[in-house]
PDB file of N, CA, C and O in Angstrom:
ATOM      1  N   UNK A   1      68.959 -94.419  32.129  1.00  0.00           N
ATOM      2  CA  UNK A   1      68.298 -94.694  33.379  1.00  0.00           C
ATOM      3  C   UNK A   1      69.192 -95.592  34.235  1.00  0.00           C
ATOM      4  O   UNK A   1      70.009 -96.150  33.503  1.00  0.00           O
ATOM      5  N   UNK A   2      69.346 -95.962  35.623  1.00  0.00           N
ATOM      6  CA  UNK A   2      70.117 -95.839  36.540  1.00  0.00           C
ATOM      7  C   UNK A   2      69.224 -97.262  36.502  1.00  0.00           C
ATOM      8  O   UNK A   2      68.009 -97.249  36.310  1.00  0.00           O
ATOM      9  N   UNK A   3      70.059 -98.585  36.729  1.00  0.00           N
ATOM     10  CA  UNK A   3      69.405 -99.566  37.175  1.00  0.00           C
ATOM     11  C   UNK A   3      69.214 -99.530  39.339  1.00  0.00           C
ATOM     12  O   UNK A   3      69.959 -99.109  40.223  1.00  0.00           O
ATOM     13  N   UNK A   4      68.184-100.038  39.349  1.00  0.00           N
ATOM     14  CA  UNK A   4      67.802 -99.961  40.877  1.00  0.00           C
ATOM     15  C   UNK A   4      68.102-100.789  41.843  1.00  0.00           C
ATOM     16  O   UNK A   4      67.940-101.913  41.366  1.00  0.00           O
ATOM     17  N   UNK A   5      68.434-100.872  42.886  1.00  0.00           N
ATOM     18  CA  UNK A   5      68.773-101.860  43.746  1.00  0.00           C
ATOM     19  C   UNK A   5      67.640-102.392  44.993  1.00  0.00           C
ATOM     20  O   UNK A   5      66.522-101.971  45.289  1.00  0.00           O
ATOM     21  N   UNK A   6      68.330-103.305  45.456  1.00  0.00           N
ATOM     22  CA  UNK A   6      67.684-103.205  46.621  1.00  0.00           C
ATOM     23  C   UNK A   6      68.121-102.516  48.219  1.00  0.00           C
ATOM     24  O   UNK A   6      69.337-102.452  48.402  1.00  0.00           O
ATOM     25  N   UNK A   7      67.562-102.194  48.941  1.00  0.00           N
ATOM     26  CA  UNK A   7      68.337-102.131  50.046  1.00  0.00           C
ATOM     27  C   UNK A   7      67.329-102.204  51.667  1.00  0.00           C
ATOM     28  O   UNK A   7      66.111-102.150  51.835  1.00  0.00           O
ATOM     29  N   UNK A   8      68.399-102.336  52.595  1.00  0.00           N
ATOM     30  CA  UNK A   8      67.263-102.818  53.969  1.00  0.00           C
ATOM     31  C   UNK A   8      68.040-101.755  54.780  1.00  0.00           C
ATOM     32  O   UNK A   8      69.224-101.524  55.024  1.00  0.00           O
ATOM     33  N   UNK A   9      66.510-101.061  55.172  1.00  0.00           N
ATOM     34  CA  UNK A   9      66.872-100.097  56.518  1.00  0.00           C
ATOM     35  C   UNK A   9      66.249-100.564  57.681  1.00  0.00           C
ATOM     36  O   UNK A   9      65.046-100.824  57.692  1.00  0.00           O
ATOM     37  N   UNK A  10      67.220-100.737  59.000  1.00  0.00           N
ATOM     38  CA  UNK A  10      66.458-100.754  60.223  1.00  0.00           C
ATOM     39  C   UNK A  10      66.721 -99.440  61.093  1.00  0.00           C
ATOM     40  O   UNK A  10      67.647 -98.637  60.981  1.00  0.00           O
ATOM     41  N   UNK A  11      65.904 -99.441  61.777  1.00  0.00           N
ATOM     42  CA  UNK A  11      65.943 -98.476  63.435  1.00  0.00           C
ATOM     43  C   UNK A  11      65.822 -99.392  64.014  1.00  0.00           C
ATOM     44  O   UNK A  11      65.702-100.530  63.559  1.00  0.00           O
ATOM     45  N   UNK A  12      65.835 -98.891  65.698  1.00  0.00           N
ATOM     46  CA  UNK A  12      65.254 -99.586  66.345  1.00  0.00           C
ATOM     47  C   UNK A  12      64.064 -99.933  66.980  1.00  0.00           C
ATOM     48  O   UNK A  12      63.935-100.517  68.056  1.00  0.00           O
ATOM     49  N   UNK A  13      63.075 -99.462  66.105  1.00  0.00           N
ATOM     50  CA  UNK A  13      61.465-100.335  66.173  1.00  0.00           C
ATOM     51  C   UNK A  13      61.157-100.104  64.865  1.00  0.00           C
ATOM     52  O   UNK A  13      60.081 -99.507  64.819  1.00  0.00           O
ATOM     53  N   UNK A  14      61.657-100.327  63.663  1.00  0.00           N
ATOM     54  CA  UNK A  14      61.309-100.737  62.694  1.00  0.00           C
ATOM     55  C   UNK A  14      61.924-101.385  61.329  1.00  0.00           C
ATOM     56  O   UNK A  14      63.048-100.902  61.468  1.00  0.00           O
ATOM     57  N   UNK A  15      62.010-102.072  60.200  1.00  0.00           N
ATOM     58  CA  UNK A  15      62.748-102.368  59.375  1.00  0.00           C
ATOM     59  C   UNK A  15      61.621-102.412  57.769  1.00  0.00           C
ATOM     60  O   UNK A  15      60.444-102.760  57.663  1.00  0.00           O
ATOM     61  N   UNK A  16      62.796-101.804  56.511  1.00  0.00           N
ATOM     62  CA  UNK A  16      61.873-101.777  55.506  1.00  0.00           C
ATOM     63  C   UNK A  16      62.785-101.940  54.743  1.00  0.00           C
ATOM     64  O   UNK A  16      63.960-101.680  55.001  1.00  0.00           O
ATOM     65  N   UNK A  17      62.218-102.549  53.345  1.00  0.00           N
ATOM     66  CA  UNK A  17      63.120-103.504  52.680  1.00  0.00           C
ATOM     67  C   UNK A  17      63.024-102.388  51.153  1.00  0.00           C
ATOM     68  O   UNK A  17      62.091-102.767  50.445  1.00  0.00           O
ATOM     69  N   UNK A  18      63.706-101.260  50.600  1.00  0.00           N
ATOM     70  CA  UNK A  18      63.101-100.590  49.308  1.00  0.00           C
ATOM     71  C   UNK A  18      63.746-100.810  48.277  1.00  0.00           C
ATOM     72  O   UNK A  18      64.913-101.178  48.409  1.00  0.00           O
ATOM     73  N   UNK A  19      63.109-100.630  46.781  1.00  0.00           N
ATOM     74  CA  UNK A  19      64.252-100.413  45.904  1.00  0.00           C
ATOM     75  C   UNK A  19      64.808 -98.601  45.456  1.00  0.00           C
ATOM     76  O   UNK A  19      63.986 -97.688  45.376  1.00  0.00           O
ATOM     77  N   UNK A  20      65.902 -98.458  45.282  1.00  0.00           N
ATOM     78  CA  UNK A  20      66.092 -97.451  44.939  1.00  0.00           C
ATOM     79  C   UNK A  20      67.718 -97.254  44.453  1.00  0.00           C
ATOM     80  O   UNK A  20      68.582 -98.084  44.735  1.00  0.00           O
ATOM     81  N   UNK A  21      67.904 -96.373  43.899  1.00  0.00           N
ATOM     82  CA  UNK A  21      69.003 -96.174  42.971  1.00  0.00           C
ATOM     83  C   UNK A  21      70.402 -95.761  43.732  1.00  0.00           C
ATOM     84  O   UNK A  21      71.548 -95.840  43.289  1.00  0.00           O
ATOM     85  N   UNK A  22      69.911 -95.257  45.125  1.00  0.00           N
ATOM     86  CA  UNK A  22      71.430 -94.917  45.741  1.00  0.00           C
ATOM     87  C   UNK A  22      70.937 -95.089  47.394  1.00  0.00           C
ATOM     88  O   UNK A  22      69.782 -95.117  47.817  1.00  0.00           O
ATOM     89  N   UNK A  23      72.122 -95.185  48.107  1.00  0.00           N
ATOM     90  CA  UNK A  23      71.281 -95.008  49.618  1.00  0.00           C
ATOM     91  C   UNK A  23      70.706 -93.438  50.006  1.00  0.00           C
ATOM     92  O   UNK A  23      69.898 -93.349  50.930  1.00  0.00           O
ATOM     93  N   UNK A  24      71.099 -92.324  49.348  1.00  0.00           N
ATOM     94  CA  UNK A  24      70.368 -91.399  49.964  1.00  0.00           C
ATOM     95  C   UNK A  24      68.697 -91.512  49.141  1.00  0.00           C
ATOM     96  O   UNK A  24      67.662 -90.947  49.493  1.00  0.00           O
ATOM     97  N   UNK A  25      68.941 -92.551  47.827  1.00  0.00           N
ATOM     98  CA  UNK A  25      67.439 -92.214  47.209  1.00  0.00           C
ATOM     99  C   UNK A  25      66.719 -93.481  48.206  1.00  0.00           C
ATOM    100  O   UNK A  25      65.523 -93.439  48.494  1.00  0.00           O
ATOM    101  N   UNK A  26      67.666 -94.634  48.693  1.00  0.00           N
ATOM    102  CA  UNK A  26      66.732 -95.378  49.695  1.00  0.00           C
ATOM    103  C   UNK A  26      66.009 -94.835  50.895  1.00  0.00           C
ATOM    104  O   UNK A  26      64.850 -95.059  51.245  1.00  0.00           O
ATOM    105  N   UNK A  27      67.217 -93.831  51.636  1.00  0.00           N
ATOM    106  CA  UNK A  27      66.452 -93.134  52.367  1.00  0.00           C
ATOM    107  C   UNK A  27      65.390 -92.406  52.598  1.00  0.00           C
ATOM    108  O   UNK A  27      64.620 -92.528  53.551  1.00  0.00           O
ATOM    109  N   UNK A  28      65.319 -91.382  51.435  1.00  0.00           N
ATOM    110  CA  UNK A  28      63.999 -90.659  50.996  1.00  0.00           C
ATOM    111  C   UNK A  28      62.881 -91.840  50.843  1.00  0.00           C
ATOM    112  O   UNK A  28      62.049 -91.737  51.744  1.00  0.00           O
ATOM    113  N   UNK A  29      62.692 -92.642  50.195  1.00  0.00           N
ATOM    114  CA  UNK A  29      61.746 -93.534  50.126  1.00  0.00           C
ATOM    115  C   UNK A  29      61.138 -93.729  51.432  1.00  0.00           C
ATOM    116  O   UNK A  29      60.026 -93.317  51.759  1.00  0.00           O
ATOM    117  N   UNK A  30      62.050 -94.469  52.244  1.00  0.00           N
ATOM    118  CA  UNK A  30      62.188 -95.051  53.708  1.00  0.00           C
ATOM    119  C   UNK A  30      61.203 -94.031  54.130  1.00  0.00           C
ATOM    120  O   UNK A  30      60.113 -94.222  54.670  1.00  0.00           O
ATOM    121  N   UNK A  31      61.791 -92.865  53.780  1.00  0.00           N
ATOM    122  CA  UNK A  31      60.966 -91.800  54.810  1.00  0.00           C
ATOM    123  C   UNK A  31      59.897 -91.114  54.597  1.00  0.00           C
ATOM    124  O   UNK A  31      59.422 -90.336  55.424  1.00  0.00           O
ATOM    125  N   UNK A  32      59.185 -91.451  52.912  1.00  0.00           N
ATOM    126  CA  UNK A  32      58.360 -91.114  52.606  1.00  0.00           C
ATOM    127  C   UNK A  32      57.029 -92.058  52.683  1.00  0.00           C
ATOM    128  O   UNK A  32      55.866 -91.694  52.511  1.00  0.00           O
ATOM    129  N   UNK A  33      57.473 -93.271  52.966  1.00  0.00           N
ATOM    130  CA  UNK A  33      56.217 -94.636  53.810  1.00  0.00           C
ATOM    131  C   UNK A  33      56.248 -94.708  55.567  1.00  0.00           C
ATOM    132  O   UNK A  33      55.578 -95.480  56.253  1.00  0.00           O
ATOM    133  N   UNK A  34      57.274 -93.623  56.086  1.00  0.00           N
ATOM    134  CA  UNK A  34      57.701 -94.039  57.842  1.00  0.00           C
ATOM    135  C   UNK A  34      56.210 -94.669  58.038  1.00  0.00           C
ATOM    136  O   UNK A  34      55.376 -94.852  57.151  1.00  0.00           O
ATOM    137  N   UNK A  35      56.098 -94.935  59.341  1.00  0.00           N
ATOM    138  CA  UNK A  35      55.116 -95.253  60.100  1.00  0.00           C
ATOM    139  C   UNK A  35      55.026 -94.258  61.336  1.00  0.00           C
ATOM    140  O   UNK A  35      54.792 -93.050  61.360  1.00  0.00           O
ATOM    141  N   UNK A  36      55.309 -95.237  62.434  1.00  0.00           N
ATOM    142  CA  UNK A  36      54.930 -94.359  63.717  1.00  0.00           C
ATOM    143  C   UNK A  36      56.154 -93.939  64.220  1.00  0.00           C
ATOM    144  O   UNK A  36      56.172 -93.349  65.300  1.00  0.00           O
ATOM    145  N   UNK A  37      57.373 -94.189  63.489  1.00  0.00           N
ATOM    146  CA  UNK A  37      58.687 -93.917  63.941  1.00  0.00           C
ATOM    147  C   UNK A  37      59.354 -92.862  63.748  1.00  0.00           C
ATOM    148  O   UNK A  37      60.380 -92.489  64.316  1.00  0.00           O
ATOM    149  N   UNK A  38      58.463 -92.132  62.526  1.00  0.00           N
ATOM    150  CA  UNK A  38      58.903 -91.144  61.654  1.00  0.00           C
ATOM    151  C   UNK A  38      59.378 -91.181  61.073  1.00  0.00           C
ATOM    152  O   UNK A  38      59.856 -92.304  60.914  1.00  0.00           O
ATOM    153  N   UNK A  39      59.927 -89.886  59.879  1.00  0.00           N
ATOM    154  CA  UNK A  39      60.721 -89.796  58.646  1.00  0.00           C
ATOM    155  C   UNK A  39      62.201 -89.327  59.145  1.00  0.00           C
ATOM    156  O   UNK A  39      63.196 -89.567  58.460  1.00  0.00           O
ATOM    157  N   UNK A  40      62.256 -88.776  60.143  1.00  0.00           N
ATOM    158  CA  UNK A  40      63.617 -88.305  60.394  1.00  0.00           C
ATOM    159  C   UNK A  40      64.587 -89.372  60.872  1.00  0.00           C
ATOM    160  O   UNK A  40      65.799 -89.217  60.728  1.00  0.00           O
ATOM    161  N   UNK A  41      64.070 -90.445  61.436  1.00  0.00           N
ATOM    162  CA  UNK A  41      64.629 -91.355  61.785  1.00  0.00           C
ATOM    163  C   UNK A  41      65.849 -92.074  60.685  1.00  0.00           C
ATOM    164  O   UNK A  41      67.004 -92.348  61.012  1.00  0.00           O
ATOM    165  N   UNK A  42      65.132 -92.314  59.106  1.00  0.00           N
ATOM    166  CA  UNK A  42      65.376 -93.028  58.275  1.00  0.00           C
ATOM    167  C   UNK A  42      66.243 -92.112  57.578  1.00  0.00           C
ATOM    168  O   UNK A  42      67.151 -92.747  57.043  1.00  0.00           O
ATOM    169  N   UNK A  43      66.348 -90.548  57.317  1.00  0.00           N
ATOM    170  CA  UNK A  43      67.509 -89.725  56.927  1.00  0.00           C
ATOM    171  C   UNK A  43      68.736 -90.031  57.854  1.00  0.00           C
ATOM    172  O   UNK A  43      69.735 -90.149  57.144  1.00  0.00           O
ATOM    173  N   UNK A  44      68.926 -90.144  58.732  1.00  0.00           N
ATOM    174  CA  UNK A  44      69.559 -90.007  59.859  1.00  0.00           C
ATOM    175  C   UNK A  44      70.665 -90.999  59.731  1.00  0.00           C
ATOM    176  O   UNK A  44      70.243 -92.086  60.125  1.00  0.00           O
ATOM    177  N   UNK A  45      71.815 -91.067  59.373  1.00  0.00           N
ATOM    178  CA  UNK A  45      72.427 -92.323  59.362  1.00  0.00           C
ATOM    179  C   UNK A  45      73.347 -92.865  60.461  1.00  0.00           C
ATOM    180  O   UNK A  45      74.170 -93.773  60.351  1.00  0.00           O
ATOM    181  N   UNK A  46      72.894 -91.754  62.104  1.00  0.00           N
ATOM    182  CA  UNK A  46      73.398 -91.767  63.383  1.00  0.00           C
ATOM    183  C   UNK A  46      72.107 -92.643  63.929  1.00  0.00           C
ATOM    184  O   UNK A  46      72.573 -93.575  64.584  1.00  0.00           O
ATOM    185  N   UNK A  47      70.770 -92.697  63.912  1.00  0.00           N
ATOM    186  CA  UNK A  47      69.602 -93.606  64.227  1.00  0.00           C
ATOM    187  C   UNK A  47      69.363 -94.521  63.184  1.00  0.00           C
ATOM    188  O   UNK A  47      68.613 -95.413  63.579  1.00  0.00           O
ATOM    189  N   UNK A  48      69.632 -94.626  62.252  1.00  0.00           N
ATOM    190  CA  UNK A  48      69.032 -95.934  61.220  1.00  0.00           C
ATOM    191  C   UNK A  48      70.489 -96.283  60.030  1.00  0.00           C
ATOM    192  O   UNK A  48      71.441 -95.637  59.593  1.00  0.00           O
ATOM    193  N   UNK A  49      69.822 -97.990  59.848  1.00  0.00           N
ATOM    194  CA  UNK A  49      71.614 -98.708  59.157  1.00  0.00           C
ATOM    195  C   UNK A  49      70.594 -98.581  57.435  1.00  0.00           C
ATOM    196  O   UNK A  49      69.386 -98.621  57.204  1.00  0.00           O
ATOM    197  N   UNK A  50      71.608 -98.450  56.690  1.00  0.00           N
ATOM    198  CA  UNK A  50      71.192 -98.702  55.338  1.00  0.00           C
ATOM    199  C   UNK A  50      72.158 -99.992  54.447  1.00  0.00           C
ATOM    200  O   UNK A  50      73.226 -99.625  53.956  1.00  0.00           O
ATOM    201  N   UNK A  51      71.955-100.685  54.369  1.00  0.00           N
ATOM    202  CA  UNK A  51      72.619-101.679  53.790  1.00  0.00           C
ATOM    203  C   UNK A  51      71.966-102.317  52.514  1.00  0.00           C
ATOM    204  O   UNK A  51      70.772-102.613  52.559  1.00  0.00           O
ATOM    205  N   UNK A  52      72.768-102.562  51.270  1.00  0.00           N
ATOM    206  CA  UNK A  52      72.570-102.783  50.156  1.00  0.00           C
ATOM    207  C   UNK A  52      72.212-104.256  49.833  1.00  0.00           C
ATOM    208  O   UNK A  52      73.257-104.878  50.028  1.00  0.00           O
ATOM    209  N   UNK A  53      71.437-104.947  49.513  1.00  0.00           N
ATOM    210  CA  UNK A  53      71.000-105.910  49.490  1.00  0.00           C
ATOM    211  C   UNK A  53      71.523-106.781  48.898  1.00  0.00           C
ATOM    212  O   UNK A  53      70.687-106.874  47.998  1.00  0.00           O
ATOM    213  N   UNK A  54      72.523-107.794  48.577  1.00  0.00           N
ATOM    214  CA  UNK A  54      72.889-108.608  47.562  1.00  0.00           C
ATOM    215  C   UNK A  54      72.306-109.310  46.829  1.00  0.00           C
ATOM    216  O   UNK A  54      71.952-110.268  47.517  1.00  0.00           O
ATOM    217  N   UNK A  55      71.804-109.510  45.335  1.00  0.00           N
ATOM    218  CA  UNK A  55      70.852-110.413  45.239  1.00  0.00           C
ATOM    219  C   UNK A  55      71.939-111.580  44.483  1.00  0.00           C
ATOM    220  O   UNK A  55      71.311-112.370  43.778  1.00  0.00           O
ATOM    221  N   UNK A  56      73.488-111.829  44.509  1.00  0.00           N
ATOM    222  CA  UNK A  56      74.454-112.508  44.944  1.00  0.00           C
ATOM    223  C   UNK A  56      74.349-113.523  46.162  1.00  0.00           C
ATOM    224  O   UNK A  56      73.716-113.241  47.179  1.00  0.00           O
ATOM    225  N   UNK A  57      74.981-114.661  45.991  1.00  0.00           N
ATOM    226  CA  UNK A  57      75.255-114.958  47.267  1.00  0.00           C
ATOM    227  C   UNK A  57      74.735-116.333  47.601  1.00  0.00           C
ATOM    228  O   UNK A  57      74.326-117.125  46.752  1.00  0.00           O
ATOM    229  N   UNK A  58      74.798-116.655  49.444  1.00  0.00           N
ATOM    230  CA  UNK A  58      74.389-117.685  49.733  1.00  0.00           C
ATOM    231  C   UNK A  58      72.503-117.922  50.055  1.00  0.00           C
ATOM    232  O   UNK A  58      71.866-116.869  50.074  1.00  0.00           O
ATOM    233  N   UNK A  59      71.874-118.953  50.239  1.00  0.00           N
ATOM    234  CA  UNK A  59      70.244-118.199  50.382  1.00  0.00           C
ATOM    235  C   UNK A  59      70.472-118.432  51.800  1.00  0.00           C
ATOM    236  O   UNK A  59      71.088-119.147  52.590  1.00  0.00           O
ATOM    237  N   UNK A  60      69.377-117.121  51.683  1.00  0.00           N
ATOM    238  CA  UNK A  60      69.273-116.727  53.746  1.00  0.00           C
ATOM    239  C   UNK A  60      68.601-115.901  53.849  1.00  0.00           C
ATOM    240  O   UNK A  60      68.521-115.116  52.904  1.00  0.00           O
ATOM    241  N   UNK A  61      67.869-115.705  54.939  1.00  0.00           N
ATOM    242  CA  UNK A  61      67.051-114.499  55.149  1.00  0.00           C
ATOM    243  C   UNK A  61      67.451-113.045  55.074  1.00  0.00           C
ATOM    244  O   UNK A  61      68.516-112.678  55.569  1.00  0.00           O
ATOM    245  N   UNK A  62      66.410-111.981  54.310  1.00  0.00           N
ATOM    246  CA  UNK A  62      66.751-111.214  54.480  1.00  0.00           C
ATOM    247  C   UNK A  62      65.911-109.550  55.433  1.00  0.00           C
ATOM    248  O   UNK A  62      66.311-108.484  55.901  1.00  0.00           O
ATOM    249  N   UNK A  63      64.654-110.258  55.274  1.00  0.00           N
ATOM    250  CA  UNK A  63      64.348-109.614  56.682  1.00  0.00           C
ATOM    251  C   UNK A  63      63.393-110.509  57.374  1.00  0.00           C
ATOM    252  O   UNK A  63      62.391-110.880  56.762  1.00  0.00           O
ATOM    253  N   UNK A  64      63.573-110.829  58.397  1.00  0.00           N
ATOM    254  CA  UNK A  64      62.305-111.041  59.508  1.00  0.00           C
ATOM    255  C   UNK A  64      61.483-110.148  60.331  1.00  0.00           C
ATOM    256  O   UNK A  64      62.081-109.213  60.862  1.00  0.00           O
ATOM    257  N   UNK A  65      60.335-110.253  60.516  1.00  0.00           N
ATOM    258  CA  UNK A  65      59.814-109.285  61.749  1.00  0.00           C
ATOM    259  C   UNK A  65      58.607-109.886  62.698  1.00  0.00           C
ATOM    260  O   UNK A  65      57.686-110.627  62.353  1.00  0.00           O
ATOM    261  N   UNK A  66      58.812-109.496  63.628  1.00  0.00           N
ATOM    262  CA  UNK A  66      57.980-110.050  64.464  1.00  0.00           C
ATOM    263  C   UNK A  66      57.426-109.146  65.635  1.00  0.00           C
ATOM    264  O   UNK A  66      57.985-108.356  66.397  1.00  0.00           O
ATOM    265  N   UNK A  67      56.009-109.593  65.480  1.00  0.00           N
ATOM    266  CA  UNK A  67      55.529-108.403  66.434  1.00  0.00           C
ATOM    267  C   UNK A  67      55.603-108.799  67.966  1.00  0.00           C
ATOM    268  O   UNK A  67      55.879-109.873  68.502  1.00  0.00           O
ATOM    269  N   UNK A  68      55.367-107.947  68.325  1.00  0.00           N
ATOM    270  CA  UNK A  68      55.590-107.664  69.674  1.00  0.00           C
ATOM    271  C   UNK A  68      54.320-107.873  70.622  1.00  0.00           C
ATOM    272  O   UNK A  68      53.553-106.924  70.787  1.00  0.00           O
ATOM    273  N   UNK A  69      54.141-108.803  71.097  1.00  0.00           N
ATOM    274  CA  UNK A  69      53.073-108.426  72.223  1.00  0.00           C
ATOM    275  C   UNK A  69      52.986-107.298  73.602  1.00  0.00           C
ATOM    276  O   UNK A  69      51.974-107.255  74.302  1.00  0.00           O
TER     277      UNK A  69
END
C-alpha cells in the first residue's frame, strides 16, 4: 500500500486541503467533493495549482479562507 500525502488545491474561488497518494489521485478527490465551482476545474492543471503539502519544515499556515461578503 502506497503511503498518502497531503496536498492543497486552489482555483480561483475556492481551496481544499486532501489526502491522497499522487496529484492526479488528489485531483480526482478534489473533484469528487467540488462545490459550486465544479469538478472540471480541479482536473484542469491550466485553472487550478496542486501543491504537495510538507509536513517538514518551518510552522506556518497552511490554508486560510475567508468568506466573502
Amino acid at each position: 500500500m502506497r503511503d498518502k500525502r497531503i496536498y492543497l488545491l486552489t482555483c480561483p474561488t475556492a481551496s481544499v486541503v486532501v489526502r491522497a497518494a499522487c496529484e492526479t489521485c488528489a485531483r480526482s478527490v478534489a473533484a469528487a467533493t467540488a462545490g459550486a465551482e465544479g469538478t472540471l476545474v480541479w482536473r484542469d492543471a491550466e485553472r487550478s495549482t496542486c501543491k504537495r503539502v510538507n509536513e517538514h519544515g518551518k510552522s506556518g499556515v497552511v490554508l486560510r479562507s475567508e468568506v466573502q461578503s
